[in-house]
N, C-alpha and C positions, 0 to 999 in steps of 0.2 A: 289594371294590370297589378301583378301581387308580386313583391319582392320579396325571398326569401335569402337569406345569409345562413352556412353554413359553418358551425366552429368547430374547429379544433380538436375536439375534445370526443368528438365520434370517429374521426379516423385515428385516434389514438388507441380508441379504446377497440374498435375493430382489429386495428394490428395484434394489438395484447392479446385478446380471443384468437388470433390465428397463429400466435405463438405458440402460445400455451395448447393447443391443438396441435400443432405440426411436434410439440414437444412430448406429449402424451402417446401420438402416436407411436412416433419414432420407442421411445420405454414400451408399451406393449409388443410392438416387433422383435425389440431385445430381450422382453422376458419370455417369449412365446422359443424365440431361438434358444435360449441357453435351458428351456424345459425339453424342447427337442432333444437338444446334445447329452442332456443327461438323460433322459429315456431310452437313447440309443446304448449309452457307456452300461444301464443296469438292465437291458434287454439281452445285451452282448454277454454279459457275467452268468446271468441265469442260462444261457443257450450253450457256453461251458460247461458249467453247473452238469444242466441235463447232458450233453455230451458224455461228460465222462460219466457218470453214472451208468447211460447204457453201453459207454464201452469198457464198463469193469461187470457187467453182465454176458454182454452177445460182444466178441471179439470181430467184430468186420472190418475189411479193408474200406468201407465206405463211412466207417463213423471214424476212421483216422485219419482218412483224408478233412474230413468237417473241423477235425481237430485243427487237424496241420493250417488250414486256410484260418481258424478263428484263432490259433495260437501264431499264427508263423514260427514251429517247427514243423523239423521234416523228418526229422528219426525219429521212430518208433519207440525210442529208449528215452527220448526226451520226453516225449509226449506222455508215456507213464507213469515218467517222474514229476511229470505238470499235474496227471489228474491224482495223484496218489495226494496232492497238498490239498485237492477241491473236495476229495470224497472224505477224507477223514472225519 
C-alpha cells in the first residue's frame, strides 16, 4: 500500500493561478468594454461629421431628421447652427 501526504503549498499556489486568472480576465473585459464605448463616441462624431456635410450639399428632409436623432435637436435653425461649427 503507498501512502502519499499532500502539502500545502500546491493548493496555495493553485489558488494564486486562479486569482490571478479570474483577475486578468476580469482587466481584459474591462478593456475590451471601454475600447467598445470609445469606438462608438468616434464612430458617432464621424457619422455627424458626414451628416452635415451632405446636408450643406443636397438639403433633404431625411438627412435632418438623422441630424435631429444624432444631435437631439429638433429645429431646423438649430441644427444649422450645429453643422456650420462641424463643416468649417
Amino acid at each position: 500500500m503507498k501512502f502519499e501526504l499532500k502539502t500545502e503549498n500546491e493548493n496555495y499556489s493553485k489558488l494564486f493561478f486562479n486569482f490571478v486568472g479570474i483577475v486578468f480576465f476580469l482587466t481584459l473585459i474591462i478593456t475590451f468594454c471601454e475600447v467598445a464605448l470609445k469606438l462608438r463616441i468616434i464612430s458617432k462624431h464621424y457619422e455627424i461629421d458626414y451628416n452635415c456635410r451632405l446636408l450643406s450639399v443636397e438639403k433633404s428632409a431625411a438627412n435632418f431628421n438623422k441630424l435631429a436623432r444624432l444631435s437631439n435637436l429638433k429645429s431646423k435653425k438649430l441644427i444649422w447652427e450645429f453643422c456650420r461649427e462641424f463643416v468649417k
